[in-house]
MIROBA-321276 format. One line per 2 residues: their letters; for each residue x, y, z of N, C-alpha, C. Coordinates in Angstrom, 1 decimal. Layout:
a = X/Y/Z/X/Y/Z/X/Y/Z | ...
This chain:
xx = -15.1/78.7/6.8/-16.2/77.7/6.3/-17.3/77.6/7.3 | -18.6/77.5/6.8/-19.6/77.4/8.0/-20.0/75.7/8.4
xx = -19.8/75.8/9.7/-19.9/74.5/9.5/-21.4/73.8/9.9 | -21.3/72.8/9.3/-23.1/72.0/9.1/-23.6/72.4/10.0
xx = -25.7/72.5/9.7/-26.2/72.4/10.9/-27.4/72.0/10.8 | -27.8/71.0/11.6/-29.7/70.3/11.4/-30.5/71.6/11.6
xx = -31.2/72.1/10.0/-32.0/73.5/10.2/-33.7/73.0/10.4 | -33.6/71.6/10.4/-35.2/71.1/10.6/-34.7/69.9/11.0
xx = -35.8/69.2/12.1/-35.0/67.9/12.9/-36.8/67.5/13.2 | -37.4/66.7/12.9/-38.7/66.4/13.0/-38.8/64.5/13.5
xx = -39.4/64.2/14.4/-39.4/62.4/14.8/-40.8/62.1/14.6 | -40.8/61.3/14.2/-42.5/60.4/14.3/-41.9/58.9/15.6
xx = -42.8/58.6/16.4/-42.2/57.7/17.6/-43.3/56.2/17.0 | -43.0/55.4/16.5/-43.7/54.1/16.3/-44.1/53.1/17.4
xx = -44.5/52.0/16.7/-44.6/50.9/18.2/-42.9/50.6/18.5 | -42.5/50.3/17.7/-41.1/49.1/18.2/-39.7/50.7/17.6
xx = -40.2/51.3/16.5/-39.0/52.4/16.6/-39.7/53.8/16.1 | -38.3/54.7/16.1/-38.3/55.9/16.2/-37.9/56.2/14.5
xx = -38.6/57.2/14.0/-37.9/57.9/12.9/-37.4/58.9/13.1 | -36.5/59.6/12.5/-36.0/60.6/12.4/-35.9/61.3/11.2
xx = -36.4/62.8/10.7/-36.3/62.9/9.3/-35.6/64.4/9.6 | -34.6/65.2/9.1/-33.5/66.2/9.5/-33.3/66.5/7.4
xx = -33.1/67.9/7.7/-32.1/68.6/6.7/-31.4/69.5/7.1 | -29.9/69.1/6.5/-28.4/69.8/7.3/-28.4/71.0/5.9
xx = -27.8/71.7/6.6/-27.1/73.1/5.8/-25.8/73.3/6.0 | -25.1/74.2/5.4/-23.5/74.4/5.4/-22.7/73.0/5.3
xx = -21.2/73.4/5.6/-20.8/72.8/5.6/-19.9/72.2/4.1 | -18.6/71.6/4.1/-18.1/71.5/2.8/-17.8/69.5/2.5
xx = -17.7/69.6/1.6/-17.2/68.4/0.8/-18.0/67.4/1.7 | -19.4/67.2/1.6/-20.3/66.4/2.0/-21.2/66.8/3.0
xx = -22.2/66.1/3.4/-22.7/66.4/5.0/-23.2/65.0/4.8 | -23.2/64.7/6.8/-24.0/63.5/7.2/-24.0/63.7/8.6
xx = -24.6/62.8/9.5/-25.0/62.9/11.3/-24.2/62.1/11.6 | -24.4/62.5/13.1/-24.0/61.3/14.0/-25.3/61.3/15.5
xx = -25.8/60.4/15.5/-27.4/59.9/16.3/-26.4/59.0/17.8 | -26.2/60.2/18.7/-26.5/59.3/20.7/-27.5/58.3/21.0
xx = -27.4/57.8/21.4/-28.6/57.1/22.5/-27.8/57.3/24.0 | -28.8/57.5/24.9/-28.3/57.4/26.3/-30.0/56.7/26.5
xx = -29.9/55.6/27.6/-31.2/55.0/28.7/-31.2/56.1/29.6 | -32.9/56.8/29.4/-33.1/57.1/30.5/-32.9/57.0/32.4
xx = -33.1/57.8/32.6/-32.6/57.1/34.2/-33.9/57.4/34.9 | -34.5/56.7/35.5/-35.9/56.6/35.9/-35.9/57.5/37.1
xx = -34.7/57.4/38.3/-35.0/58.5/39.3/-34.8/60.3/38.4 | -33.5/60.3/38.2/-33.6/61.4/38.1/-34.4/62.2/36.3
xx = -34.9/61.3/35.7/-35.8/61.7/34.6/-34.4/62.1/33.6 | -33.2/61.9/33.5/-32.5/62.4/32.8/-31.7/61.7/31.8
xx = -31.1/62.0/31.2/-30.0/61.0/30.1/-28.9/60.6/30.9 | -29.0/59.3/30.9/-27.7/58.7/31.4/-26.2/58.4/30.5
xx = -25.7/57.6/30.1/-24.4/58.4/29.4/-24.7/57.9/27.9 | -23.9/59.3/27.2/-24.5/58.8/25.9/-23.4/58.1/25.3
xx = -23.9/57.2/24.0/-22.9/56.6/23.3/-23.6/56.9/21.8 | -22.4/56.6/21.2/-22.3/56.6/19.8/-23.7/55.5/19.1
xx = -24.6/55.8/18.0/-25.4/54.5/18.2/-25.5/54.5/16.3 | -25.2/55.6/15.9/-25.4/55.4/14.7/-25.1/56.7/14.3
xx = -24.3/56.5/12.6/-23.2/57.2/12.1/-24.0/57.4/10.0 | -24.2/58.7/10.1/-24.1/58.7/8.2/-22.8/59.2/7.7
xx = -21.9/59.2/7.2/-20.6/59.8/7.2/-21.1/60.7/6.2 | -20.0/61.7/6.3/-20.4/62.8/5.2/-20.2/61.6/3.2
xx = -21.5/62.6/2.6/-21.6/62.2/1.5/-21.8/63.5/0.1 | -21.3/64.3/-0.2/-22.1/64.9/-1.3/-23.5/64.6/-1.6
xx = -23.8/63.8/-1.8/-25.3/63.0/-2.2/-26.3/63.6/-1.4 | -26.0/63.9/0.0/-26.6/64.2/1.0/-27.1/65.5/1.1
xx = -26.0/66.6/0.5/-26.7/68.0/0.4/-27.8/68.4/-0.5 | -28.7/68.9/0.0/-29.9/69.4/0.0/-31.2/68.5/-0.1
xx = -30.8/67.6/0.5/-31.4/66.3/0.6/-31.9/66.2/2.2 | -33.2/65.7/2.2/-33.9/65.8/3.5/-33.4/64.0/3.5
xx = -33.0/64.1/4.7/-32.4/62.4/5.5/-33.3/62.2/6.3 | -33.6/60.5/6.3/-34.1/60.0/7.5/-33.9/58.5/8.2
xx = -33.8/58.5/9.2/-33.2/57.2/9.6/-34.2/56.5/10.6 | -34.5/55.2/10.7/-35.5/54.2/11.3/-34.2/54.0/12.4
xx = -34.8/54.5/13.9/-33.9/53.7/14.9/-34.9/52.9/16.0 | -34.7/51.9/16.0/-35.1/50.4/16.9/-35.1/50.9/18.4
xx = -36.0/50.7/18.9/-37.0/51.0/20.4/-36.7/49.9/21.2 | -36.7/49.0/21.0/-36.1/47.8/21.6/-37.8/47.2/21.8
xx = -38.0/46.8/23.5/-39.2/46.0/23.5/-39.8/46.9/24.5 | -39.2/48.2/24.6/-40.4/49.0/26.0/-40.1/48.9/27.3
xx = -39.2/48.6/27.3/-38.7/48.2/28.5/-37.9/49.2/29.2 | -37.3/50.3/28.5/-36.4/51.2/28.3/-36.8/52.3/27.5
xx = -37.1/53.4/28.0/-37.1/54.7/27.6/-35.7/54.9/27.1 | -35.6/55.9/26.2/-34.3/56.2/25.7/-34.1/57.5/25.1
xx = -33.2/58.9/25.2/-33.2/59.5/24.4/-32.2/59.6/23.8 | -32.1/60.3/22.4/-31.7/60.4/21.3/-31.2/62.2/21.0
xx = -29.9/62.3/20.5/-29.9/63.9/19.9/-28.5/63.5/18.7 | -28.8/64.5/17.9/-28.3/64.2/16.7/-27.5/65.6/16.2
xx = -26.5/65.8/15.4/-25.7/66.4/14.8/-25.0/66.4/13.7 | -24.5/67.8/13.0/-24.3/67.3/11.9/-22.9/67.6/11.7
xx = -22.3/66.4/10.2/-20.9/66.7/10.5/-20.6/67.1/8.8 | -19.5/67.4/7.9/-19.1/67.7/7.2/-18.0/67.0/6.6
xx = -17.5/66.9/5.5/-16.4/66.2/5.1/-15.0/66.7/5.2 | -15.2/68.2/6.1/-13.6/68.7/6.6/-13.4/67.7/8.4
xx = -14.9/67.5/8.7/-14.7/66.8/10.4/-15.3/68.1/11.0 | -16.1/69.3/10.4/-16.8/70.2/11.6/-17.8/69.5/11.7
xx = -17.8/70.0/13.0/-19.3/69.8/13.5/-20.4/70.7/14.1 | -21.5/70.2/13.7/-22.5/71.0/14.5/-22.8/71.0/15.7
xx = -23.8/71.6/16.1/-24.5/71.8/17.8/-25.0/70.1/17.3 | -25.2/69.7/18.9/-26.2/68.6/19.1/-27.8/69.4/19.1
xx = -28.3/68.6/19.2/-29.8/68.7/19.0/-30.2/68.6/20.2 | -31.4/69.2/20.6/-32.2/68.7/22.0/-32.5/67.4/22.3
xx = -32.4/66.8/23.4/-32.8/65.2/23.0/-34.1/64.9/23.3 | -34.6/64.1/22.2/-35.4/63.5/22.3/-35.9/62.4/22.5
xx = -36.7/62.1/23.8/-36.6/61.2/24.4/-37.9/59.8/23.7 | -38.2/59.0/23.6/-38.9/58.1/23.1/-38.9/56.7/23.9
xx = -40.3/55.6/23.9/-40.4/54.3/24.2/-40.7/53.8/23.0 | -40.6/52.4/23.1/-41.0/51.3/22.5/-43.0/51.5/23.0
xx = -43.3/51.4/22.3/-45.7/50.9/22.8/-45.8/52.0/23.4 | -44.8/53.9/23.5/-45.6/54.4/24.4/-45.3/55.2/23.3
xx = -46.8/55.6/22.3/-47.0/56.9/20.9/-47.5/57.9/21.9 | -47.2/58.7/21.3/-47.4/60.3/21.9/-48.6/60.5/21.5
């Protein structure tokens, strides 16, 4: 079985949040993500540790369906980046994504 994978992964960065708009491929008996956040770390410019921040569980409904999710920037205070993956309704998973990093008031 091939398992899921984000074949387009596109963000628009707001004042206060981040969108994210993704279509997964492969994969059986559903597809959905799973979205890290790690806080930047200001010396070394890098992701500090990541955690779980938000979950689509696999859905049927979901295939061939372009997804997108609103995630909260907080108040600016905090850089943060983000990488996303996709999962299936067997439990494969995909590669993570590159992360993409984002502020709260700072548009690209």
């Amino acid at each position: 079985d091939t398992p899921p994978q984000i074949v387009e992964l596109r963000h628009e960065i707001g004042e206060r949040a981040i969108k994210l708009t993704m279509r997964i491929t492969g994969g059986s008996y559903g597809i959905g993500y799973q979205i890290d956040r790690a806080e930047m770390d200001p010396y070394c410019k890098c992701p500090g540790f990541w955690q779980r921040y938000r979950e689509e569980f696999p859905a049927e409904k979901n295939i061939g369906k372009e997804l997108s999710v609103a995630l909260s920037l907080g108040d600016g205070t905090v850089e943060y980046a983000f990488r996303v993956r996709a999962v299936d309704g067997l439990g494969q998973l995909g590669p993570w994504s590159k992360p993409i990093r984002a502020r709260a008031g700072a548009l690209e």
